[in-house]
C-alpha distance (Angstrom), angle and dihedral (degrees) to the residues before:
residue distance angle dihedral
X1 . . .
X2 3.47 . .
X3 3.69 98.2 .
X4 3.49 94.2 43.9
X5 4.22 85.4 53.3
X6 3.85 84.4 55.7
X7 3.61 92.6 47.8
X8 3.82 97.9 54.9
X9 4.13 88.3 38.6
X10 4.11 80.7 59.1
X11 4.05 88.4 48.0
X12 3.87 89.8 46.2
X13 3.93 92.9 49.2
X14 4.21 91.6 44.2
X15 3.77 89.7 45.5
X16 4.42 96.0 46.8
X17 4.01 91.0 40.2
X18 3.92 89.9 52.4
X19 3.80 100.2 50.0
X20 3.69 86.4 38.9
X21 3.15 98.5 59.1
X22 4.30 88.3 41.9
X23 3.85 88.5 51.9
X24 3.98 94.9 47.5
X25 4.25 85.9 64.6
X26 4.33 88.7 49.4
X27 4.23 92.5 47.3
X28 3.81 88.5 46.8
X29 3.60 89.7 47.5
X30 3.91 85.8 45.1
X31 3.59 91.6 49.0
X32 3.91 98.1 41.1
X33 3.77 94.6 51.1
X34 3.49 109.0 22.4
X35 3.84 117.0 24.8
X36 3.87 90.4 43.3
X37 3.93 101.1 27.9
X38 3.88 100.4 -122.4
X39 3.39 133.3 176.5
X40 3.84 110.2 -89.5
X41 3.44 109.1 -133.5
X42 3.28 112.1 151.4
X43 4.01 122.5 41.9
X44 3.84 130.6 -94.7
X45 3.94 93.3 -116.4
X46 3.78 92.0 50.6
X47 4.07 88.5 63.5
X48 4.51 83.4 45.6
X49 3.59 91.9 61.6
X50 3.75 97.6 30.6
X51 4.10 80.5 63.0
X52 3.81 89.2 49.2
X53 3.72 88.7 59.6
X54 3.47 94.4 42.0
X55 3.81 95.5 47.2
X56 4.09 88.3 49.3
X57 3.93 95.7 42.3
X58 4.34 84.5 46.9
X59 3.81 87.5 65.5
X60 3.45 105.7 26.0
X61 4.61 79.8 67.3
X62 3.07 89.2 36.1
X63 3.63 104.7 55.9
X64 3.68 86.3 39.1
X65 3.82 89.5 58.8
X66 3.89 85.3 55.4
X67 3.84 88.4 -127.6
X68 4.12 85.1 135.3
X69 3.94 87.3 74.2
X70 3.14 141.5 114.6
X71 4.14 100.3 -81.2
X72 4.65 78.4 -164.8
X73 3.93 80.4 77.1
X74 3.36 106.9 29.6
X75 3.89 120.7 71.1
X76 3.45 127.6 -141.8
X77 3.91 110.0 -107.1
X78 4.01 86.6 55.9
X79 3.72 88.0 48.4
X80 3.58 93.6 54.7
X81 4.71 83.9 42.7
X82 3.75 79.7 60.4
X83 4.10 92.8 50.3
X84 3.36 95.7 53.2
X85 3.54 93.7 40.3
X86 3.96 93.0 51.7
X87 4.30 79.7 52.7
X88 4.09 83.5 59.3
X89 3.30 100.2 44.3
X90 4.01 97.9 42.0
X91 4.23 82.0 52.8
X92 3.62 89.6 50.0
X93 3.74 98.0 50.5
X94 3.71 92.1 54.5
X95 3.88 90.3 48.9
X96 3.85 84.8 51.0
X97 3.64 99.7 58.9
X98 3.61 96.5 40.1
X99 4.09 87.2 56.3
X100 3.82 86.8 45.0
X101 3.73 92.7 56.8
X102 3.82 95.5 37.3
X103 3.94 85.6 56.6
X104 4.13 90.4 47.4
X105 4.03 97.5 46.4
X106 3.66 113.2 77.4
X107 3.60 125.9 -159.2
X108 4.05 93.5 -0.3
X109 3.85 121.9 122.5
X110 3.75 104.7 -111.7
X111 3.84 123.9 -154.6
X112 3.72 127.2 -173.8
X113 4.16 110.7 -175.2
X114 4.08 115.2 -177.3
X115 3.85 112.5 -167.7
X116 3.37 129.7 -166.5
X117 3.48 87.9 -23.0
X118 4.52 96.6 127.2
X119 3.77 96.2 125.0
X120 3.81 85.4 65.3
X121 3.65 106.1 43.4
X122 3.89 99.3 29.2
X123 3.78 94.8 89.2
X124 3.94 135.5 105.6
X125 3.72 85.1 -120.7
X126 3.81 94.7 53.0
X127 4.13 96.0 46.1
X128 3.72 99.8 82.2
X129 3.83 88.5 44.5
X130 3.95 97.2 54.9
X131 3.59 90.0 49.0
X132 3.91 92.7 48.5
X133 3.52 87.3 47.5
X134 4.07 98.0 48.1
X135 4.07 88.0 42.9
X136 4.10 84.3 49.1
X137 3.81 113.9 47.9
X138 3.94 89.0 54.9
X139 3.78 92.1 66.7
X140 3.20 82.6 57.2
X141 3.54 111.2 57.2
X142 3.75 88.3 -107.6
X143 3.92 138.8 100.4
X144 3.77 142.3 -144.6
X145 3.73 115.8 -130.5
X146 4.18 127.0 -170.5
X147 3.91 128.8 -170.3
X148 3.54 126.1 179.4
X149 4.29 124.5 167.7
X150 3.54 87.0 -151.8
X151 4.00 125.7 82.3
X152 3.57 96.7 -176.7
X153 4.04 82.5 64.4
X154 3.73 88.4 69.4
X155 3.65 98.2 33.2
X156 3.61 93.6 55.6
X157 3.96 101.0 56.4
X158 4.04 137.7 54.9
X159 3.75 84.4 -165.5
X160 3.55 91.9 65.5
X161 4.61 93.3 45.4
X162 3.86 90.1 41.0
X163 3.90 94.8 51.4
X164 3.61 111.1 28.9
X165 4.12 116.8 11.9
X166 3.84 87.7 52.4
X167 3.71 94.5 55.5
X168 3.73 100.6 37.5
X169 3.61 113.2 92.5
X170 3.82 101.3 -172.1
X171 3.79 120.6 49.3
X172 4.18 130.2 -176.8
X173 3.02 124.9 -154.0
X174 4.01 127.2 -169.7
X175 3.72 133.3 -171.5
X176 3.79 107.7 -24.8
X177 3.58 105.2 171.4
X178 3.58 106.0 108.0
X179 4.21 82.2 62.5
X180 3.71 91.3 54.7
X181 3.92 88.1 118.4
X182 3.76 93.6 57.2
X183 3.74 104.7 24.1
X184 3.71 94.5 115.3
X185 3.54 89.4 68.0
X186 3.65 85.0 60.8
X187 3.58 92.0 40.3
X188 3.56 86.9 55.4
X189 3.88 100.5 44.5
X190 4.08 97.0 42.0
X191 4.17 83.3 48.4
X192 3.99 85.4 -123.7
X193 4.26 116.8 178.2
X194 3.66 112.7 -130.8
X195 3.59 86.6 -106.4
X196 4.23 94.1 56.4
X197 4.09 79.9 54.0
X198 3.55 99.6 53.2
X199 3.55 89.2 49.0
X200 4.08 97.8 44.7
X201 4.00 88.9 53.1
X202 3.73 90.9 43.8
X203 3.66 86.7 78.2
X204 3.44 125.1 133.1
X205 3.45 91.0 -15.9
X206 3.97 98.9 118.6
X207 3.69 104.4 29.2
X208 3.59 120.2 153.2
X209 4.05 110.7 -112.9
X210 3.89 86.7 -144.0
X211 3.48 97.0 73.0
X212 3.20 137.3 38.8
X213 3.60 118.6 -124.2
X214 3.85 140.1 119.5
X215 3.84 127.4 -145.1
X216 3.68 133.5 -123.4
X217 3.87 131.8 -162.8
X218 3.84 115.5 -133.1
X219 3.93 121.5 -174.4
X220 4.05 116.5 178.2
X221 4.10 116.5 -155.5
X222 4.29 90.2 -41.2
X223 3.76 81.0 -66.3
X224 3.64 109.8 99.4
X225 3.73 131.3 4.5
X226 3.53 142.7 167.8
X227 4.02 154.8 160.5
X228 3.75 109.9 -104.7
X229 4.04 131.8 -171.8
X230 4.15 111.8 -139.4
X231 3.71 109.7 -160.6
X232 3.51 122.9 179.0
X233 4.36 130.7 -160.0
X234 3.78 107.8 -106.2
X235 3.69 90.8 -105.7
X236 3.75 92.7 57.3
X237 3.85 92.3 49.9
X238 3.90 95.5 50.9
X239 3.65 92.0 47.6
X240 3.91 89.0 59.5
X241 3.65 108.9 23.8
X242 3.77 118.2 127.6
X243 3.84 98.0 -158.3
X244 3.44 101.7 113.6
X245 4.40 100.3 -148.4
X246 4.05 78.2 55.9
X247 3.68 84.7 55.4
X248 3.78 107.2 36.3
X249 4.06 81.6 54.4
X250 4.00 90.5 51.3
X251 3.43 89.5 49.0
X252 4.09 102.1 41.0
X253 4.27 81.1 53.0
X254 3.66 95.9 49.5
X255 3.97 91.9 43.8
X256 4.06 82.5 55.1
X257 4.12 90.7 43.5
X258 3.47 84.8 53.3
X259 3.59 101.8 -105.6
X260 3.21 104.9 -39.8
X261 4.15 114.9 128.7
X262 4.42 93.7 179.2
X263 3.81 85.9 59.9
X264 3.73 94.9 41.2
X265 3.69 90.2 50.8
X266 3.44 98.1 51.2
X267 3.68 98.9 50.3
X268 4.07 86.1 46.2
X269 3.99 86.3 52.2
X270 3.99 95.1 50.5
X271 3.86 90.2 43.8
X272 4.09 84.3 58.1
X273 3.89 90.5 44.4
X274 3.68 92.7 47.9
X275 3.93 88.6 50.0
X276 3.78 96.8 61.6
């Protein structure tokens, strides 16, 4: 009775974790396109079967991770191995395909971009991989991008300086002055000159209050470096500002505009203009 129990509890989990995992690709196509009025450029059934293929990959890595077993013979610490395992694997998969289609398209610039993604990658295991993969995707008229808001995430592991700062060439920098007290332990781990320091926590420090603008540090292979301003049109800066009163009023003149965010952001724009 038991067994059997256990068996339909395994059914129950396979069953929830599949149509979860369908369901997530529908509410972020909800979300997307309806809750926050985005532009729809791809079609409804594309997100259906993307959620197919996400419900099938879910418990193909899944099952693989053994997490469909019996948890009666299985103790804890190896069921939280198989977690972080499952994390590995799910990172690796995504590296997999992108390396499959940067091998397949010829002759297009290629771009992979991992955020905030250190858990995964800062491993022994994952090392030789991130250099493979940074020593790859140039032959291939590609190249491998990582951002992290955090400095203590680069601080805090070799993994991360053996496999990825000594291949990258081009490093930016924003505002570091709230890690003034431990900068030259970045200094010391990016291989910045005094000079390339000066600059990076000269940011932002000058700006003029008539514009609005914020400044950026960019140093290429030791060679070249420099402090540089990026200033955006109005529209541009509505259509990606994060400050949420800036995007309550977007979205309160669109609603009125009948849906229609490109309209509401260039009336918001002109309103600014006509301000100054």
């Amino acid at each position: 009775m038991i067994r059997e129990n256990q068996q339909l509890l395994n059914q129950f989990n396979v069953f929830t974790d599949a149509v979860a995992a369908f369901l997530a690709m529908l509410v972020s196509y909800w979300l997307r396109f309806s809750l926050f009025r985005g532009i729809k450029g791809l079609p409804f059934n594309y997100y259906v079967w993307l959620g197919v293929v996400a419900a099938a990959l879910t418990l193909v890595v899944f099952a693989v991770a053994g997490l469909y077993e019996s948890f009666r013979t299985v103790r804890f610490h190896v069921e939280a191995g198989r977690v972080a395992v499952l994390e590995l694997l799910v990172t690796l998969i995504i590296m997999e395909t992108f390396i499959a289609k940067m091998r397949r398209l010829k002759g297009i610039r290629k771009m992979i971009l991992i955020e905030e993604a250190w858990k995964a990658i800062a491993s022994a295991n994952m090392a030789s991989y991130i250099k493979y993969l940074y020593k790859t995707v140039r032959k291939f008229y590609g190249e491998a991008v990582v951002v992290t808001q955090e400095v203590d995430d680069i601080i805090a592991s070799p993994i991360v300086k053996e496999s990825i700062i000594n291949n990258s060439d081009c490093k930016i920098l924003l505002d570091q002055r709230k890690y003034m007290n431990k900068f030259d332990q970045i200094q010391a781990l990016l291989g910045l000159t005094d000079k390339e320091k000066g600059q990076i926590l000269s940011i932002n420090q000058a700006n003029d209050p008539s514009r609005l603008y914020k400044e950026v540090w960019i140093g290429l292979g030791g060679t070249q470096s420099a402090v540089y301003a990026t200033e955006v049109s109005a529209e541009e800066y509505l259509a990606y500002t994060t400050e949420e009163t800036e995007k309550m009023e977007m979205y309160a003149l669109a609603e009125k505009l009948g849906g229609d965010i490109e309209a509401a952001i260039r009336q918001l724009a002109e309103r600014r203009r006509n301000k100054k």
